[in-house]
N, C-alpha and C positions, 0 to 999 in steps of 0.2 A: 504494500500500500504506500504510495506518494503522501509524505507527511507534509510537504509543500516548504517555501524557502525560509520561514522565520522556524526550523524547526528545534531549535532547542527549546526558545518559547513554547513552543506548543506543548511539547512531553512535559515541561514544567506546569504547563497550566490544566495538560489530561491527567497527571501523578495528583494533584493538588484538587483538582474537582475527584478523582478516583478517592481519595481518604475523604471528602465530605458525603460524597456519596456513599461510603460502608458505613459512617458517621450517623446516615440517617435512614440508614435501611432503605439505599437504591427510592431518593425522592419522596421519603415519607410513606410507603410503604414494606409494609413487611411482609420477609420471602418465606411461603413455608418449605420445611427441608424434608418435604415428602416428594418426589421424584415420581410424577405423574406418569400413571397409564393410557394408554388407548385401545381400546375394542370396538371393530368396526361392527355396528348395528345391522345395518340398512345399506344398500344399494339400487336406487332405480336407474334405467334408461328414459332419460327426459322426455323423447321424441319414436317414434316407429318411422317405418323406411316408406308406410303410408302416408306421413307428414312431411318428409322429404329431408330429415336427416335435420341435426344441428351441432353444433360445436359454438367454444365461448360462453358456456353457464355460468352467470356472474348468481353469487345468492347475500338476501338479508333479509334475516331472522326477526320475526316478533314474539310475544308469550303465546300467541294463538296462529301465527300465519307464517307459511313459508314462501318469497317472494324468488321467482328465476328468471330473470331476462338474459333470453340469451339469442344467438344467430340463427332464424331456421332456414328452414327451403334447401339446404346449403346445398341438395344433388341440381336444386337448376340455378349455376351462376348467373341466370341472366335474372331471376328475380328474386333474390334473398329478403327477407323480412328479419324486423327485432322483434321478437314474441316476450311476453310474459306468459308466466304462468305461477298459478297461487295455489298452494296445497295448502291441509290442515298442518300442525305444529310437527304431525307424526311421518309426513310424508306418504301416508294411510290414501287416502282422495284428495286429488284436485278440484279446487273448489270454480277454477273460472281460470279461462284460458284467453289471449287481446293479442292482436296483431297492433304495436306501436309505432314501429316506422318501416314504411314499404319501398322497394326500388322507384325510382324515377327517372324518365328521360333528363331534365336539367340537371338533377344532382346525383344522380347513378344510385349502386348497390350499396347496403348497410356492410359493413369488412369488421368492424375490431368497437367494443364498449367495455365502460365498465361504470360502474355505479359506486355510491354511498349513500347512508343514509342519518337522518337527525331523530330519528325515532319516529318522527312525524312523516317526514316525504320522505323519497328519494329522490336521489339527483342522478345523472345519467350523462353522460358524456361519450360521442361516439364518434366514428368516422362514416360517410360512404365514399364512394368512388365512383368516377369515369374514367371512360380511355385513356383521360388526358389531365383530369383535376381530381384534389381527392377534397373533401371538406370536413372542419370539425362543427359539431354541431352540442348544443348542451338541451336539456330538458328534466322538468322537475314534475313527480308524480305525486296523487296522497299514495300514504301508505295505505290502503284498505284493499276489499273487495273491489271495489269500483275503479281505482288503479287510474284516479281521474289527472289529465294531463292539465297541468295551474300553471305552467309558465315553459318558453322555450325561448331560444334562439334564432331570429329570424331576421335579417339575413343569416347565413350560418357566421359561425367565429370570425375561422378566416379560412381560406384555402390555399394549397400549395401543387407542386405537381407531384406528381406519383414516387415513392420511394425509389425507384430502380434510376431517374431521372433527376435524382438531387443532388447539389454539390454540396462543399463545405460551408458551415453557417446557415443552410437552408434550415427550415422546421419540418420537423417529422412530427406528423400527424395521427400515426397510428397507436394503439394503445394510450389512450391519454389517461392520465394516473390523476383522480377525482382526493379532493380532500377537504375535510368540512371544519371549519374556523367559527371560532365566538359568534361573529355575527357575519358571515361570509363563507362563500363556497370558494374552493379553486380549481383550476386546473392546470396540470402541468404536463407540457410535452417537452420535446426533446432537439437539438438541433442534430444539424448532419458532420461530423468528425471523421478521421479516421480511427479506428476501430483499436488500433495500433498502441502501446502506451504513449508515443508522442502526439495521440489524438485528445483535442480539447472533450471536458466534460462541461457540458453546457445545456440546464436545463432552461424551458418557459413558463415564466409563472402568469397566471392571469386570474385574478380576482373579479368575482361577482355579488352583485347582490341575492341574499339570500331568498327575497321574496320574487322580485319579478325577472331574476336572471339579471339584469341590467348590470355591465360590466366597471368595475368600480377602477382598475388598475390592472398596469399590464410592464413587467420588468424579466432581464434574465439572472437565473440565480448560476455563477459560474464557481464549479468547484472543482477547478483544476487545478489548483494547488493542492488538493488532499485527496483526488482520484486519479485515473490514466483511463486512456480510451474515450471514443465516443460515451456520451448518455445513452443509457439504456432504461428498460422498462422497470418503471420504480412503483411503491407502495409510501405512502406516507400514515401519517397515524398522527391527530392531534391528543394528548394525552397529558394529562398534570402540569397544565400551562407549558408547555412544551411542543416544537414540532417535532417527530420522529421520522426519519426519511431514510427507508433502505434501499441502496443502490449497488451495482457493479464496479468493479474497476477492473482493468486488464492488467494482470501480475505478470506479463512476459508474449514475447513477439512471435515465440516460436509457434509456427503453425498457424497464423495469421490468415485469416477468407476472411476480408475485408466484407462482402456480400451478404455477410451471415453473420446474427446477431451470438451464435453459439461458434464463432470461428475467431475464437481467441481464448485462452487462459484466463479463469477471472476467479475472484474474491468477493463476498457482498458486508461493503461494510456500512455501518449505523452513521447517520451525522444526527445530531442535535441541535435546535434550532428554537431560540425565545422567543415564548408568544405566540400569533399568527401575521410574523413580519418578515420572516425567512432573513433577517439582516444578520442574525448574532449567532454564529456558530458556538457552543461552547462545549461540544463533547466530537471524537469523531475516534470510532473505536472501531479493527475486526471483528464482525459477529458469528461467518461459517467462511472456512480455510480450507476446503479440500485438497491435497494433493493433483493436481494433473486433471482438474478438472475443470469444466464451465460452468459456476454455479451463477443463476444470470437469469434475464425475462421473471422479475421479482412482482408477481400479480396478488399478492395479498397481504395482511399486515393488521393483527389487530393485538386487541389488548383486555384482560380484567384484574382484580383487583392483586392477583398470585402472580401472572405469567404475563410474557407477550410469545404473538404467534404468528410465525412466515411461513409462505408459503412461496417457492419457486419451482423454473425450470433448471435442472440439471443436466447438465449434456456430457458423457463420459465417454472418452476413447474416439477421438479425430479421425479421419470426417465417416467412420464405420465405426458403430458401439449403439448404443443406449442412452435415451433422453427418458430420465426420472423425474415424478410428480411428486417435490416433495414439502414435509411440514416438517417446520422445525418450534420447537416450545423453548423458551427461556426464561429462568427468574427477571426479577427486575433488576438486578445487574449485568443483565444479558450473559449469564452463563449459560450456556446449551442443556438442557436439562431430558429434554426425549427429541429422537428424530423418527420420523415415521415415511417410509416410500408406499406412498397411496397407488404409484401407477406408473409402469412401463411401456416405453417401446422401444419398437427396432430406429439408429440413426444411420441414414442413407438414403439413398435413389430410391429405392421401394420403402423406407420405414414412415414414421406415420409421424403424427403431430400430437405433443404435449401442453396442456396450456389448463396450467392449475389457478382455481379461485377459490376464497378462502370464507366464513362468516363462523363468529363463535356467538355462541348463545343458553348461558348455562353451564352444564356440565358436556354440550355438547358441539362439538365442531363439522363442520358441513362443506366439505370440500366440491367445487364441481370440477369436472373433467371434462375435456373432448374426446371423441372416440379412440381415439387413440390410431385411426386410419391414419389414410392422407387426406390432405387437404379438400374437403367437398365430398367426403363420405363420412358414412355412419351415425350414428345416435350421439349427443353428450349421455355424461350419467352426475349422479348426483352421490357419491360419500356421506355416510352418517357414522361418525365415532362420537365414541362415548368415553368421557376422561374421569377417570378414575383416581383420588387421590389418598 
């Protein structure tokens, strides 16, 4: 990990917040020393091959309701839909099923979302795409049965051209990483780097209002002093006055596919950040080190009052191996405390696609998956464990 150029500063100032942080039991909470379990429950397939296949199951949990918006249609690329769908708590019945956003001639097909939520709504952040333009779009639902839409983005955000067509400092669009503030929503995408460690880390932040979406601020947050490589797909976490923001960085050149967000060595480390101003860095620590690995595409990220909980992509063994869906649990001094592999595939020409999301609620954690095909086949499924302590 890049500690960046004032770095003896910094280990002095990470050694010094580390002793107030044991001082106070990791931010005022207390860790318990019971070393949590996991027992998978439950398992559905969100969609049948009648419905036309889906991948990207983003989930949030309520006492009574389980909410999944995720990609469907996904076997006819020319007309992908964003679906919800609402089950009871126990994933038992579906209670009410909504097509939210459809293809269009102007603004193309739905590709990559992802949500949060205030207890009250949800917020929703997504892309489509054209041949030639891709757009980000935001929109905010109730949380109920009725999944009513109260506010969106119109015009969309902004638009850029197609990933494959980007240069450096361009905005990437895709997977935009949703995160919900005091009084304010964000989102944050990512610019275009080399992938490389001499590539900039450079995310986009953009603040909205909470009620009617109306965009309050718009800055980049650059942390290439304390990472390497392009930005990559992140998770944030507002928690204990604090912003938590997990990210990748690239630990080495060897084996470098610029192309590919899993064509590089990487590490994901934690920053910390005061408030909901992203100006104040004050912690920035390794949280999962694998050996020889990609551990990278970081699509979840939550918290309660014991643990925090990541969920990513793993990509093991270049460019033939296995990409793993994994969770990882830590106390609140981010010690690694369980790691759990929910889901495999093959990495290659013929292997399939991994693309883990994350919702804790209770004693119980709710991962969704993609099918684990390729791209534009199969069913998602939905994960239910049960944690044990």
């Amino acid at each position: 990990m890049k500690i960046g150029k004032n770095w003896k500063e910094k280990i002095v100032s990470l050694v010094l917040l580390a002793i107030l942080w044991g001082c106070s039991g990791g931010g005022g909470t207390a860790t318990s020393p019971t070393t949590p379990s996991l027992s998978l429950i439950k398992k559905i397939a969100l969609t049948t091959d009648a419905e036309g296949g889906s991948a990207r199951p983003e989930i949030i949990a309520t006492a009574d309701r389980i909410f999944v918006v995720y990609l469907g249609n996904i076997t006819d690329g020319s007309n992908r839909t964003f679906n919800v769908k609402i089950f009871d708590s126990n994933l038992d019945n579906m209670i009410t099923s909504k097509t939210i956003v459809v293809t269009t001639d102007k603004y193309g097909g739905p590709t990559d979302i992802r949500i949060a939520s205030d207890g009250q709504y949800l917020y929703a952040f997504y892309e489509t795409t054209t041949v030639s333009t891709t757009y980000l779009w935001g929109a905010k639902y109730t949380l109920d049965d009725n999944f009513q839409l109260v506010a969106y983005t119109l015009p969309p955000i902004i638009s850029s051209l197609p990933v494959s067509q980007l240069q450096d400092g361009d905005e990437v669009l895709n997977d935009p990483a949703p995160l919900i503030g005091l009084d304010s929503v964000f989102v944050i995408t990512r610019l275009m780097y080399s992938i490389s460690m001499s590539g900039n880390t450079i995310y986009r932040v953009r603040q909205f209002n909470k009620g009617d979406l109306s965009k309050i601020s718009e800055f980049d947050l650059d942390l290439s002093n304390i990472a390497d490589g392009r930005a990559r797909v992140t998770s944030l976490l507002f928690w204990n006055n604090s912003i938590y923001m997990a990210l990748a960085t690239t630990t080495s050149d060897q084996g470098v596919i610029e192309n590919n967000d899993d064509g590089a060595l990487c590490d994901i480390i934690l920053v910390k950040m005061r408030l909901d101003t992203f100006n104040s860095l004050t912690d920035v620590q390794t949280i999962s080190s694998e050996p020889d690995d990609r551990e990278n595409y970081i699509t979840g990220f939550e918290a309660d009052q014991n643990y925090f909980y990541m969920t990513y992509k793993q990509a093991v063994g270049p460019p033939i191996g296995e990409q793993r869906a994994v969770i990882k649990i830590f106390d609140t001094k981010f010690n690694l405390v369980r790691k759990e592999i929910v889901k495999t595939t093959s990495w290659g020409p013929s292997g399939g696609e991994i693309r883990p999301s994350l919702e804790v609620m209770g004693n119980r954690i709710f991962s969704g998956q993609s099918s684990g095909q390729g791209i534009g086949k199969g069913n998602a499924e939905v994960y239910v464990y049960e944690k044990n302590r």
